[in-house]
NUNU-244598 format. One record per residue (C-alpha): residue number from 1; x, y, z. Coordinates in nm, 3 decimals, always signed. Layout:
// NUNU-244598
{nr NUM | X X | Y Y | Z Z}
...
END
This chain:
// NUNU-244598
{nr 1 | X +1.008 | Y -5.346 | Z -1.183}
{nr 2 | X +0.865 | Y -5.470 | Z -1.498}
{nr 3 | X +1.078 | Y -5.625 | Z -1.821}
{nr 4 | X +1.112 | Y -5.382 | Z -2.018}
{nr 5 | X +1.316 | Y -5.179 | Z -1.729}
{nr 6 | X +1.517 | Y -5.534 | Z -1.642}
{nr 7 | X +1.589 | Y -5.532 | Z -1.976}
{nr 8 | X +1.716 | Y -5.189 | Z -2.019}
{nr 9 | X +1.945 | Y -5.230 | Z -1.710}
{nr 10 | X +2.103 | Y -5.500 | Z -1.861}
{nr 11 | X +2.131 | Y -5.389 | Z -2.195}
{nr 12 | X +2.262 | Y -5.078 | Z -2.052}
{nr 13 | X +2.526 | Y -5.264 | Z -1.823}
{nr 14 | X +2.643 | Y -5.482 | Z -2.151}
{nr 15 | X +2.726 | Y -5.216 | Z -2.338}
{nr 16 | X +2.890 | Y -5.034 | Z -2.053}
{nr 17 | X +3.106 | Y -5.304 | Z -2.001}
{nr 18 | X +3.224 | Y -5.348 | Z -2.400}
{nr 19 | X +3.273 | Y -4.963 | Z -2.380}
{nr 20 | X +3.559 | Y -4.997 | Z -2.077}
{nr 21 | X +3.707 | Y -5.293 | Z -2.204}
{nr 22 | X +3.654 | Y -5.279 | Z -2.547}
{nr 23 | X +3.618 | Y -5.625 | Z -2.641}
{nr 24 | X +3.448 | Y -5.443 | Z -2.936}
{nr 25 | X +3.455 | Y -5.197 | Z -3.150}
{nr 26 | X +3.300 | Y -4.931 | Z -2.916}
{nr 27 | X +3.067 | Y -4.759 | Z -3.190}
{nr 28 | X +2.947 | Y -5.147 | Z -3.284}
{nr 29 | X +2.866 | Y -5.194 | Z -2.932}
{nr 30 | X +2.643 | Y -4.888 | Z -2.832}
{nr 31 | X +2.463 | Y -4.920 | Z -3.168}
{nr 32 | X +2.444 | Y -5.321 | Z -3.143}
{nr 33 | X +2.290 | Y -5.212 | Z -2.769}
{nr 34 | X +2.027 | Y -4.951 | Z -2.979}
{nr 35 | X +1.958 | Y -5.231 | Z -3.219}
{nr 36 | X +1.814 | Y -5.455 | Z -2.945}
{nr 37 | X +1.617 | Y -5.214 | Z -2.777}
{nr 38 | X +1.403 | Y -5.100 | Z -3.113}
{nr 39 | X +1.418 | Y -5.488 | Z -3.208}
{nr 40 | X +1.307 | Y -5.637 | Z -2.883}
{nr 41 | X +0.980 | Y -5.369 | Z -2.894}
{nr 42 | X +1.170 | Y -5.175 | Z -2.570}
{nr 43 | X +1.135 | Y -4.864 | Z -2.805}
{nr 44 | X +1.048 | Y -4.802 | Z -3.133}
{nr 45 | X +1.237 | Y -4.676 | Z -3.402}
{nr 46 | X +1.054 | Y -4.314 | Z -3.452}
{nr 47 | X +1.121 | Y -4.260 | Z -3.064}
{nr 48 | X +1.459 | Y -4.381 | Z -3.079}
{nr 49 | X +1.522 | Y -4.132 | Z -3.326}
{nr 50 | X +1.354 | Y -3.838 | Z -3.158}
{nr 51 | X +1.628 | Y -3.893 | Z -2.878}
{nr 52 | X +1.876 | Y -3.817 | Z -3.119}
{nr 53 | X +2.009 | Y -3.499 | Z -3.076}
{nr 54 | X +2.100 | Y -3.351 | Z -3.455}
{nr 55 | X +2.211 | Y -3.004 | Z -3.348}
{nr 56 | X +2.510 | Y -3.199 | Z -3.127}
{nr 57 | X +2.597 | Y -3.455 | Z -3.408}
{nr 58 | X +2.655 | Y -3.264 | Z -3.663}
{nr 59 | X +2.818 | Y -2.951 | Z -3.472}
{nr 60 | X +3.019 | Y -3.236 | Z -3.370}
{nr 61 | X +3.088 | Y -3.387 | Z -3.738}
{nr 62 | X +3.181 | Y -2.987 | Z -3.828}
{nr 63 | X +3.438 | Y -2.964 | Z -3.533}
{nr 64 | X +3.604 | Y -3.280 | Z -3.658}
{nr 65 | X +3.579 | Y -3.182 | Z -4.007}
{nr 66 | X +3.793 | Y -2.828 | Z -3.860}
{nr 67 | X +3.995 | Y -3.011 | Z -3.663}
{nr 68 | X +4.147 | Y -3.266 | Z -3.932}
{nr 69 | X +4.168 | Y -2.957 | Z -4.201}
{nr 70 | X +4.405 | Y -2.816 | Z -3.915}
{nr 71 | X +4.615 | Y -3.086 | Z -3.847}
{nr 72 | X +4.712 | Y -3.163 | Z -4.173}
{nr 73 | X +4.871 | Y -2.768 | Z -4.172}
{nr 74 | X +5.097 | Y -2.829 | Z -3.920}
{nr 75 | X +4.979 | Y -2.530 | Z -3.756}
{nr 76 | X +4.982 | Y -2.722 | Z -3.360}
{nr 77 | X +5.318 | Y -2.865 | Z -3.410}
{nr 78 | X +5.491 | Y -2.513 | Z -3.541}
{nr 79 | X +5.312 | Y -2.370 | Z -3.210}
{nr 80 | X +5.521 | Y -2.640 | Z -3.006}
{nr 81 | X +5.803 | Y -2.546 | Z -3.097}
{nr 82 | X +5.784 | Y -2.167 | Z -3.096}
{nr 83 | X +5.678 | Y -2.208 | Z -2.751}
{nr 84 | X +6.019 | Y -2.411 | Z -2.657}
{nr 85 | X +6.239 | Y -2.225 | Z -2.871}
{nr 86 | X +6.072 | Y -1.890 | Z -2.715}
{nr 87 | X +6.131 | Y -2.086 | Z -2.394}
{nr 88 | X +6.498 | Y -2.069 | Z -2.451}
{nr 89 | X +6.437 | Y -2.429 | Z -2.377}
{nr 90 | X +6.367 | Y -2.407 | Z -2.007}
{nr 91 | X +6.158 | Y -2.699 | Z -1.932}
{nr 92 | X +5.943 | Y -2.563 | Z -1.664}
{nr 93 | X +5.858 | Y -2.290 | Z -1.897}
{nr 94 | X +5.773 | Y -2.486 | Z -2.227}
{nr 95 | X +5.585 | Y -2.681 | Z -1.985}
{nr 96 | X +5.329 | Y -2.407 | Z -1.832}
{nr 97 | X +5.298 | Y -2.223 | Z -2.145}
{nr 98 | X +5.202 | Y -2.579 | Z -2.380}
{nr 99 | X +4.943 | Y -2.611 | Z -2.076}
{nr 100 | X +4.798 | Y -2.286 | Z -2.175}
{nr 101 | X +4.829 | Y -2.307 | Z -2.521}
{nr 102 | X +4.616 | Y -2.644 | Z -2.538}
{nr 103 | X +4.418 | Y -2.498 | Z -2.279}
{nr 104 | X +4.325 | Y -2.249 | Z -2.558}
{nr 105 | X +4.312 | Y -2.481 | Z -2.805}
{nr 106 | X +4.096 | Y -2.703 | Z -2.626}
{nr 107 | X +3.839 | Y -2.462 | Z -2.591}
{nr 108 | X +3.743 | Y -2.404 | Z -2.930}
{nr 109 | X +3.816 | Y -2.724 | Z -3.102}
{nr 110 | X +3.823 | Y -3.070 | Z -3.009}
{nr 111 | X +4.061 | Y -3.154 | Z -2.673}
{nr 112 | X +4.096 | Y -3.487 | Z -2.721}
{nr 113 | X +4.220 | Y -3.491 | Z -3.131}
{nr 114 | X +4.411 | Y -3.154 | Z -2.978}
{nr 115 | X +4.606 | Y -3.327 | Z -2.715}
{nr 116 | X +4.648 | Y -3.644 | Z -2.966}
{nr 117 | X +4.809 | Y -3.397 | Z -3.139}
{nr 118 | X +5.042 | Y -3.157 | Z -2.939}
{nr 119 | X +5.172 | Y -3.485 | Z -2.752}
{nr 120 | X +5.394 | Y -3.651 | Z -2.985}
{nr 121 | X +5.540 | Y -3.319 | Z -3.082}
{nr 122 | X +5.612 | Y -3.309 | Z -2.684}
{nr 123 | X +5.767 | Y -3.594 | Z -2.642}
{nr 124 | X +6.007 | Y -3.541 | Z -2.905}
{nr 125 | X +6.122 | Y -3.186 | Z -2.711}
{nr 126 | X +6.144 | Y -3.370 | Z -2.368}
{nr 127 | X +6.328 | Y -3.658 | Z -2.548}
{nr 128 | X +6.591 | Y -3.445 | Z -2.681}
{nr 129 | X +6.629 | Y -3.223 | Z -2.355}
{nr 130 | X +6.695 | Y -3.551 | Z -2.191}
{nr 131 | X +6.385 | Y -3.566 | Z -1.954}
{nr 132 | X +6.077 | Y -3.784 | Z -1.915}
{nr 133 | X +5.767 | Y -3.704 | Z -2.101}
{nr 134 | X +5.520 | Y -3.819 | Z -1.822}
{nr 135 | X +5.488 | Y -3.479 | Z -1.667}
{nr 136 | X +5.429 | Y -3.314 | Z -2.007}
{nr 137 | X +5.152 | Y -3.548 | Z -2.127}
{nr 138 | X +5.029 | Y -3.591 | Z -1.783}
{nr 139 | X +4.974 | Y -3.172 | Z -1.769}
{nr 140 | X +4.841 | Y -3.148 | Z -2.108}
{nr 141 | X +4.603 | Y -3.424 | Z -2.097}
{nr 142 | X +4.460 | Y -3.188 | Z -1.764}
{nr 143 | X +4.493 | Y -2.844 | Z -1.932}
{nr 144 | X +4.304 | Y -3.002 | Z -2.212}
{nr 145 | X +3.996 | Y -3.097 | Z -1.995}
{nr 146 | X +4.028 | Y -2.752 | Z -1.808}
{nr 147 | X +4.027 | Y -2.532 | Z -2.113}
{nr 148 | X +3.740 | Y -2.713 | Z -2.269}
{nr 149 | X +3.535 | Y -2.661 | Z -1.965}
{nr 150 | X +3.561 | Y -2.308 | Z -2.049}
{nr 151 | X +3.287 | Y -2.311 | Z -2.419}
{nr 152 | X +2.999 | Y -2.479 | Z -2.515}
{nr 153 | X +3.213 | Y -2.636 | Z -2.802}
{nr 154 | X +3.506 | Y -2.744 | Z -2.604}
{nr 155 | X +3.370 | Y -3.044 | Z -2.445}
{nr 156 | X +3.083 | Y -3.320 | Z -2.608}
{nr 157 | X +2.909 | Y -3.300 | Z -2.267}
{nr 158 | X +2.909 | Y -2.883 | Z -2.307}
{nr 159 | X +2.748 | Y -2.914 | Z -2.644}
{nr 160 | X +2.499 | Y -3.213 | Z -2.522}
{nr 161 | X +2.423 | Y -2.964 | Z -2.216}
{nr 162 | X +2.403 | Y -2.662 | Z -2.400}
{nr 163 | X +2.149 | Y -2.806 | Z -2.664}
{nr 164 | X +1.947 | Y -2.929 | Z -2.381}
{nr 165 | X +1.892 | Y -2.673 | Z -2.195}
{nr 166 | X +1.911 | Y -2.394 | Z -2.484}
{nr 167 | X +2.234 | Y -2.225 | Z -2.354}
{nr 168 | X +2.463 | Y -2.043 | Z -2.566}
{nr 169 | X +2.800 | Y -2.005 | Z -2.613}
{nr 170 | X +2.843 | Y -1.679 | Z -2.442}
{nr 171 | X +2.665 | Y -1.833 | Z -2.164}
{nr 172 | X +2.904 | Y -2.108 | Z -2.149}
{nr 173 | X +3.153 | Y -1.804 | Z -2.134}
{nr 174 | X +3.023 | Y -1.580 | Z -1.881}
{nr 175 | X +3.004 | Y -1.842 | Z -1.687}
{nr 176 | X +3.248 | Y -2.061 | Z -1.723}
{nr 177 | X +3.544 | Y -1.923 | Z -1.844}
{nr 178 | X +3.655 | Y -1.693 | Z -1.535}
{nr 179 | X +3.615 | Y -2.002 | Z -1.302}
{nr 180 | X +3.837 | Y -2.205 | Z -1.588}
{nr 181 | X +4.103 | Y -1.876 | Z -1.623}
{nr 182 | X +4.147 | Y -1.934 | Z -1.206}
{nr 183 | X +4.193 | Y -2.290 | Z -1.183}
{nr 184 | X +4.455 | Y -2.277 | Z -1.486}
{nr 185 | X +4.655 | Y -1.996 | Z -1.260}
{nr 186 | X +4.644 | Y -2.295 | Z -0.944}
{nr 187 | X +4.703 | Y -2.562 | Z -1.218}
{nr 188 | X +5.001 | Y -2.405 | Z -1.364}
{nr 189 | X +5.125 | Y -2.287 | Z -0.962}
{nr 190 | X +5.129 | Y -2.700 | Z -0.881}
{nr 191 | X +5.298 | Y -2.826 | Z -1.167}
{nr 192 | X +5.536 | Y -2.569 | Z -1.084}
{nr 193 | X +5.578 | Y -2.701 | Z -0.747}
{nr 194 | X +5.556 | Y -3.082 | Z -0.854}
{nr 195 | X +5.792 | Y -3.115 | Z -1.113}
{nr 196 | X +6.015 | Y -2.837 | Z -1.081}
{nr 197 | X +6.274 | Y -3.065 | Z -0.960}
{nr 198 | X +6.210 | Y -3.280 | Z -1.256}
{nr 199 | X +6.291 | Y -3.059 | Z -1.511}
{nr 200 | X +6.623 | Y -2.905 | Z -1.445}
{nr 201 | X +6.809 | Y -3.004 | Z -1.797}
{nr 202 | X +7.200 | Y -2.868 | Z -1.905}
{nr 203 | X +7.294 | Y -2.576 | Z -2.129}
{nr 204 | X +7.391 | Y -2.818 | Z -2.403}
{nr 205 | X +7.013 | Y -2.987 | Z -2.354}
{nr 206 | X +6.884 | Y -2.647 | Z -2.400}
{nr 207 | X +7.038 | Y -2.536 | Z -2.720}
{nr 208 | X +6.960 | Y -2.867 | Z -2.911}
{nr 209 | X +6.599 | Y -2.736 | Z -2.831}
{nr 210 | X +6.719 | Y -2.331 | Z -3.020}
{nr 211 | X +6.800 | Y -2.599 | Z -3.343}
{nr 212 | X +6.441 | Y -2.673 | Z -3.368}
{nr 213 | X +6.243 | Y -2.504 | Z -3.695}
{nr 214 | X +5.914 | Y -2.414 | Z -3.664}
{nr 215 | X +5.879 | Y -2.320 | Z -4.019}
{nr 216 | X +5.917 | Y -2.658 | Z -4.100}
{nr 217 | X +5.639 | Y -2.785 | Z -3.971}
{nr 218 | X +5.404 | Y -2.599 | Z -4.203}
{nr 219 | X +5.347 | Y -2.880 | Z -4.409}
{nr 220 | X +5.023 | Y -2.675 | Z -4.626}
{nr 221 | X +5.049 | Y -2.311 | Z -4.592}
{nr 222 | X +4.799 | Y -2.209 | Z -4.804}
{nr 223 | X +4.561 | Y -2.442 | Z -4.659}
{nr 224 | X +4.660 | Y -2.325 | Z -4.338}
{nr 225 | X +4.566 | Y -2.002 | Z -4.482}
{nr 226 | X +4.213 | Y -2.082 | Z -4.593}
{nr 227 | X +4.187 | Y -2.281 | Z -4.246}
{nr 228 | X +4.259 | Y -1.936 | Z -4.087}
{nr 229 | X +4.012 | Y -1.731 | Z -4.297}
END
């Protein structure tokens, strides 16, 4: 094994290692590791930026760009709460159908920024029915990663894969998205069975959850119009 390699290995395990326990900043630490390898002759700079793969960062930067636009409407959290007021605040119920919902989500924008999002707005409807939020952002964080299995733009990897290997996104569909629609009908059938005990909540828990206004949380309809269109 010559230097060069050595030194890759341990660049690569240095940077791993700020990444999981982000001493640093984690976008100073895989571009400090890129620094080192053009500077210490490993690779130069045009090759280094041949790797780069333009079609992913900047359908990336676009998604993000989309996402924010969204968030600032409002338009997740007034889905939240339709689904628990339409839920007649059952908790089993709001639970499944917020799965599905950022399941949906997930798969055509951003699941992390979309479960960043739809959490808080959960915990404050398990909060006031009385119940723990751990199952809630426990499910969601999993539907998320389920539902953006399902399109080439739901997951990073999807989009790195896709651009690779010159997929597109109705191949991603075709393929994907029945397997995804199944394991969402078993995911939703065990969180059924694993927290239905959990989330048995009183009458008067129930109807704090009918108060809620889902108007209100339109913050910027007309830019939740132009979002839209």
């Amino acid at each position: 094994m010559n230097i060069p390699i050595i030194v890759s290995l341990v660049l690569f395990a240095a940077v791993y290692v700020a990444l999981t326990t982000e001493i640093i900043n984690k976008t100073a630490a895989v571009l400090l590791g890129a620094m080192i390898m053009v500077f210490a002759g490993i690779i130069d700079q045009e090759a280094a930026f041949g790797h780069i793969d333009w079609n992913v960062i900047f359908l990336l930067i676009g998604m993000m760009i989309i996402m924010n636009i969204t968030r600032q409407t409002g338009l997740f959290q007034y889905v939240a709460i339709k689904i628990a007021r339409f839920s007649r605040g059952e908790p089993l119920v709001i639970l499944i159908l917020l799965s599905l919902v950022t399941a949906l989500f997930s798969a055509f924008l951003d699941n992390v920024t979309t479960v960043l999002i739809i959490v808080p707005i959960t915990i404050l409807i398990a909060v006031e029915l009385g119940i723990t939020p751990v199952p809630f952002v426990v499910t969601i964080a999993i539907a998320s990663n389920i539902g953006g299995t399902a399109t080439m733009i739901g997951d990073p990897p999807n989009i790195m894969i896709g651009s690779a290997a010159g997929l597109g996104f109705i191949d991603f569909i075709v393929n994907l998205a029945p397997v995804v629609l199944v394991i969402l009908v078993v995911f939703c059938a065990m969180v059924a069975l694993f927290f239905r005990k959990q989330l048995k909540v009183s009458n008067e828990r129930k109807a704090r959850i009918m108060n809620f206004d889902e108007t209100k949380a339109i913050e910027d309809p007309k830019l939740l119009v132009k979002s839209l269109s």
